[in-house]
N, C-alpha and C positions, 0 to 999 in steps of 0.2 A: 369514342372511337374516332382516330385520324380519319382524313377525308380521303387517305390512302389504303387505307383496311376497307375505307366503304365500296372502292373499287375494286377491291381483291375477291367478291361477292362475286364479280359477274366474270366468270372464268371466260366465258366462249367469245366477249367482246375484248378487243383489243382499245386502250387509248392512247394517245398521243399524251404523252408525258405531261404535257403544258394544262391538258385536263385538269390534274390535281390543285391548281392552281386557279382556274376558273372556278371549281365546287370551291372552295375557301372561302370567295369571293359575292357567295351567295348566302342568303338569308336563310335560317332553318327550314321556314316553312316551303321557302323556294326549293332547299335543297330534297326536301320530301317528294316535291311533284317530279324531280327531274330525277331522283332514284325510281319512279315508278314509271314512268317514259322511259328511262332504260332496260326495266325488268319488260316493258312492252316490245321495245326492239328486238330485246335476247328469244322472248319468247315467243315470238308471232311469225307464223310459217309462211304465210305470204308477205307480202310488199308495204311495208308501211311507213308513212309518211310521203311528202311532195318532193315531187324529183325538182332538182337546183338546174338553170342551166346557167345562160348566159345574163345578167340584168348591169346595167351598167356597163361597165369594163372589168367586170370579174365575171370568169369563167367557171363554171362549180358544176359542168355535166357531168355527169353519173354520179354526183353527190344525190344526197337527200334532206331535208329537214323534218323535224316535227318540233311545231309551235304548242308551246303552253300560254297560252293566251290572257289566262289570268294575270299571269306575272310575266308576264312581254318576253318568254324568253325561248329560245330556241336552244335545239340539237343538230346539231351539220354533223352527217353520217357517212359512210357508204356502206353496203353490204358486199361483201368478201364469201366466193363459193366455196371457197374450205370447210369443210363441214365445223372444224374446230374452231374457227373464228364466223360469227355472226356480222360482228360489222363492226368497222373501226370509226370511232367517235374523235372528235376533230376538234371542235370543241363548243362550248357550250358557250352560251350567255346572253343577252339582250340583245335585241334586232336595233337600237337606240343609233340613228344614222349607217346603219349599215355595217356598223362596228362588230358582228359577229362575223358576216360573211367575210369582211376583208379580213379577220383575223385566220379565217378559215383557208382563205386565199395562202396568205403566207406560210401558214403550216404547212398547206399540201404542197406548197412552192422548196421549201426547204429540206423537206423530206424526200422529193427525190435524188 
């Protein structure tokens, strides 16, 4: 199964295209934990994960993450009150120098 069909699973989240590309880039077993952090996101009615603000010279308030810590890797989030979207995913991948958030940065930068 494409790593595009595995996103097609989670209807009520939205992702930022460049996603498909970050899951490619990850390892099987990685890719397991970070499908089931996602099914956590889609499915959890209150607030979950740590709110992002400002650290450094990036800005990421009213983002959120959630850490997989076994394998160093994060989720940058936010949750969207449309009932039909749960939260748009920004993108994944390793905390490794900061290189998640700033890629995170530039998504949310270009997107608007």
């Amino acid at each position: 199964m494409t790593r595009n069909k595995i996103l097609d699973r989670f209807d009520k989240i939205r992702f930022y295209k460049q996603v498909s590309q970050d899951l490619a880039q990850l390892a099987g077993s990685e890719l397991k934990f970070i499908l089931k952090a996602l099914q956590r996101i889609r499915d959890t009615k209150v607030d979950i994960g740590e709110f992002l603000g400002k650290r450094r010279d990036m800005n990421l308030s009213g983002y959120r993450k959630v850490k997989l810590r076994k394998h160093n890797l994060r989720i940058i989030f936010k949750k969207v009150k449309n009932k039909l979207i749960v939260a748009k995913i920004v993108t994944v991948g390793k905390r490794e120098d900061f290189r998640v958030y700033k890629e995170a940065l530039r998504r949310i930068a270009r997107d608007k």
